[in-house]
RODOTI-290705 format. One record per residue (C-alpha): residue in three letters; x, y, z. Coordinates in pm, whole numbers, padded with zeros to 5 digits, always signed. Layout:
// RODOTI-290705
ALAXYZ;...
//
This chain:
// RODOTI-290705
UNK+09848+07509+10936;UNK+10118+07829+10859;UNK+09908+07980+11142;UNK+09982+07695+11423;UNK+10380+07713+11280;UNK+10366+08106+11309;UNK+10276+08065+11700;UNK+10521+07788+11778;UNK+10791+08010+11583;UNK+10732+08324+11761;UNK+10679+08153+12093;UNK+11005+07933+12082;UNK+11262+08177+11867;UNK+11110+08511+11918;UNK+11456+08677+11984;UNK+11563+08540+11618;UNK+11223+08774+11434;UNK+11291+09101+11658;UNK+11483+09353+11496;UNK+11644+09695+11651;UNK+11672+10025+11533;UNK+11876+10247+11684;UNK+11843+10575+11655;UNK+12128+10806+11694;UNK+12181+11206+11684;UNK+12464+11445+11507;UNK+12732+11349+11775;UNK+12685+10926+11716;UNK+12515+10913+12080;UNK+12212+10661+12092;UNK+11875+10885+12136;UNK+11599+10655+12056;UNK+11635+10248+11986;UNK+11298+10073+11838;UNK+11204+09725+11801;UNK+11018+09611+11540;UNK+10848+09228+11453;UNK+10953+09074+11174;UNK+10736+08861+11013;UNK+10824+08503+10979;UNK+10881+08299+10637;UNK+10718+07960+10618;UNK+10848+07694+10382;UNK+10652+07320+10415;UNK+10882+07026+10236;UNK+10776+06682+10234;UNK+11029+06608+10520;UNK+11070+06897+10716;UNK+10929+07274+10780;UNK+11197+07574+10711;UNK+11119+07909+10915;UNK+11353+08206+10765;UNK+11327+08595+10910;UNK+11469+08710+10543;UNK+11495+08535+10216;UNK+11858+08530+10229;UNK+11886+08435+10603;UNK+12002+08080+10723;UNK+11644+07882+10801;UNK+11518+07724+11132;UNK+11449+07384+11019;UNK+11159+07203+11225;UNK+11008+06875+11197;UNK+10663+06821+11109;UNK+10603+06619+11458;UNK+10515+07011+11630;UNK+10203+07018+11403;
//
């Protein structure tokens, strides 16, 4: 079930669980930037579903009808 929330989360928000690092060199110029996936947080109530990319980050809060 986490699994089939995981794919609709990554498909339909996947700008919202990318970070960038940017890498820069001694005169503040950017040399390298990265992008890394951030894995998703997954939080089933009795009402609703709540999708965080941190624990301190505002959540995504989905209805159980994509399930």
């Amino acid at each position: 079930m986490k699994e089939k929330i995981r794919e609709y989360v990554l498909k339909n928000y996947k700008n919202h669980f990318i970070k960038r690092k940017v890498l820069r060199d001694s005169r503040g110029h950017i040399t390298k930037t990265t992008i890394q996936e951030v894995d998703p947080i997954i939080t089933i109530k009795k009402t609703h579903i709540e999708v965080q990319n941190n624990k301190d980050a505002s959540p995504i809060i989905l209805s159980k009808d994509i399930l």
